[in-house]
N, C-alpha and C positions, 0 to 999 in steps of 0.2 A: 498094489500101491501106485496110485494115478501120480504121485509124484513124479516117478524114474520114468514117464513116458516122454523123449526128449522131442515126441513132433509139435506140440505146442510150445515149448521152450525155445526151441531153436529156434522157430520163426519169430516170434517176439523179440530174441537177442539179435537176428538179425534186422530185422526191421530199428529195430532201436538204435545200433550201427548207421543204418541208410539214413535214417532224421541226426544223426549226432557227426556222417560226415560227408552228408550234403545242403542239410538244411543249415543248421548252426554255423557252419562258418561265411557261409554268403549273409547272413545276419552282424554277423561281427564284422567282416570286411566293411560292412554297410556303413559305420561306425562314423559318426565324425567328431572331431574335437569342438569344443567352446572357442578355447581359447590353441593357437596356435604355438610353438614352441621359438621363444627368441634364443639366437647364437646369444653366451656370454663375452661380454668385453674384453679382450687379453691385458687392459689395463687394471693393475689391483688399487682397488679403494683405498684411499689414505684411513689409517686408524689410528686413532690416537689412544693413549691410557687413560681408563678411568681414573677419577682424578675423586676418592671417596674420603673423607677422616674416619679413621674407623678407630680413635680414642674419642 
């Protein structure tokens, strides 16, 4: 049974490790935004009541 023979497996699950935790993350690090993130106001918006007839 060529399955249970674990010298091919192992180098493949390791290799796959060495691309998933050195390549991928220097990829994602790479990463930039579009759009930047704005602080919100600490003043809250005026809201008023919907104002519907609902007869």
């Amino acid at each position: 049974m060529p399955q249970l023979n674990p010298a091919p497996w192992l180098a493949i699950l390791l290799f796959s490790w060495f691309i998933f935790l050195a390549v991928l993350p220097t990829k994602v690090m790479k990463h930039t935004f579009t759009n930047e993130p704005t602080a919100l106001s600490a003043k809250m918006p005026k809201t008023e009541p919907w104002n519907w007839p609902w007869h």
